[in-house]
N, C-alpha and C positions, 0 to 999 in steps of 0.2 A: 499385545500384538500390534504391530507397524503396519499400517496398508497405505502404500504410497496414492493419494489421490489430487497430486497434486497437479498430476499429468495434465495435458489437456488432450481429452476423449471427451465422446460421445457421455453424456447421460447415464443411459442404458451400459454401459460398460462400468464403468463408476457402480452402478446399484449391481450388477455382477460380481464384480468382486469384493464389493463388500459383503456380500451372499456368500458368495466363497468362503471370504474371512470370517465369518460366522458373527458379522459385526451387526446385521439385519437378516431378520427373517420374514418371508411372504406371512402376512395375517389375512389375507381376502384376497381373491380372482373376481372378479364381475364378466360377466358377459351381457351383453343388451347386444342383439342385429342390427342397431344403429347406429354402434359406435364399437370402436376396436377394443378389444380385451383390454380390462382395468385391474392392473396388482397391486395391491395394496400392501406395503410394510411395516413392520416394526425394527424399530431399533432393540438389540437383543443386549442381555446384561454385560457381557463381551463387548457391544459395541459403546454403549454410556461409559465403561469402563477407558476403550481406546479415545474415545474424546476426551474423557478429563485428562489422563496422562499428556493428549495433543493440545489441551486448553494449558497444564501445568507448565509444559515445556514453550509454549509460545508466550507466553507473561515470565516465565522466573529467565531463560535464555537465553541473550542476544542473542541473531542471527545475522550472518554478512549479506545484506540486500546487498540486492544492485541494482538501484533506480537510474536510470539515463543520464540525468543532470549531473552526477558527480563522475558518470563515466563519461561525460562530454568536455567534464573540466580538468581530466586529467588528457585530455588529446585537443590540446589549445594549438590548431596550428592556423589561427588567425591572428593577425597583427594585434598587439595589445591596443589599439587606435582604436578597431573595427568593434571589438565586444562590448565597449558601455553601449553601446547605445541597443543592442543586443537583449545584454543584462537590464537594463533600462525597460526594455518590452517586459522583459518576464517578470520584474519587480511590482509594474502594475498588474501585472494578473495577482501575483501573490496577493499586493494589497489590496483587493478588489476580492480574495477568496477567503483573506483573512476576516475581512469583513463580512463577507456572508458567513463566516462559522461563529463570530460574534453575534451578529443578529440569531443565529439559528441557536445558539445559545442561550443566548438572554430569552429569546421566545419562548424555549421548550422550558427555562426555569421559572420563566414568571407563569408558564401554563400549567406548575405544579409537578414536573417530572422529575422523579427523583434523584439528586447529583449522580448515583451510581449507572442512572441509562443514559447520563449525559457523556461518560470516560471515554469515548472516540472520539466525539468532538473536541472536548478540553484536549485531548491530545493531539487531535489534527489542528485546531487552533494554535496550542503551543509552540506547533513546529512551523507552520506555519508566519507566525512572530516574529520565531527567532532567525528563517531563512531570508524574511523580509530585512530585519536588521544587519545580519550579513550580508546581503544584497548592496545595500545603501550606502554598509564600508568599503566593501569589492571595487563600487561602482565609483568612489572618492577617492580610493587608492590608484585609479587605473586613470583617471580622472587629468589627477593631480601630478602623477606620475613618479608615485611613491611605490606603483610595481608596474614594471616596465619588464619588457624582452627581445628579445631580438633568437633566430634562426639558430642561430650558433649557441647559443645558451642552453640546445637541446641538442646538440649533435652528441654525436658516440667519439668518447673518449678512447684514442687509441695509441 
């Protein structure tokens, strides 16, 4: 069973429907006069079950994000002049976050944690890398003036 929670809602509508979906069940009510009603849940065999199928499909499935940066590089309607220096901003941040995912790296292994609770970082690491190395081409090419544009290069062919 699919329970779409990807919405952004409230909290409390999230633990509803997943109540609904039979995915969590209340295990405890508290009442104290000093504080508002406290419910307590469990995750129901139903619901362990729709997480792994949600964990299965989120590792074995690409899915088509859409993070900003590669929808801002396909609506380039700044002079090829204007964007190194642009790109140039963002390159330092990347190298600047690559390096804190390397330190945080290297910390969390030499502090004894095991490769498998490091897999987010190696991956945001990773990408991180290789957006930084693309960056550095982009930035040479646009540079150099081995990709150049002009207005008319995107007009509608008619």
């Amino acid at each position: 069973m699919v329970v779409n929670v990807e919405q952004r809602t409230s909290l409390y509508r999230t633990i509803d429907r997943l109540a609904e979906a039979g995915l969590v069940a209340v295990l405890d009510t508290e009442r104290d006069h000093a504080y508002p009603e406290r419910t307590v849940y469990e995750v129901t065999d139903a619901g362990r079950e729709a997480a792994r199928e949600w964990l299965v499909d989120l590792l074995a499935v690409p899915k088509r994000e859409f993070p900003q940066f590669p929808a801002a590089l396909s609506h380039l309607l700044l002079s090829p002049e204007a964007i190194p220096d642009l790109l140039e901003r963002r390159l330092a941040a990347v190298t600047a976050s690559t390096a804190k995912l390397q330190a945080a790296l290297t910390g969390q292994a030499e502090g004894g944690l095991h490769r498998a609770g490091l897999l987010e970082l190696e991956y945001l690491h990773a990408v991180a890398v290789a957006e930084d190395r693309w960056l550095a081409v982009l930035i040479d090419d646009l540079r150099s003036g081995r990709l150049a544009w002009s207005p008319a290069d995107f007009a509608d062919p008619q």
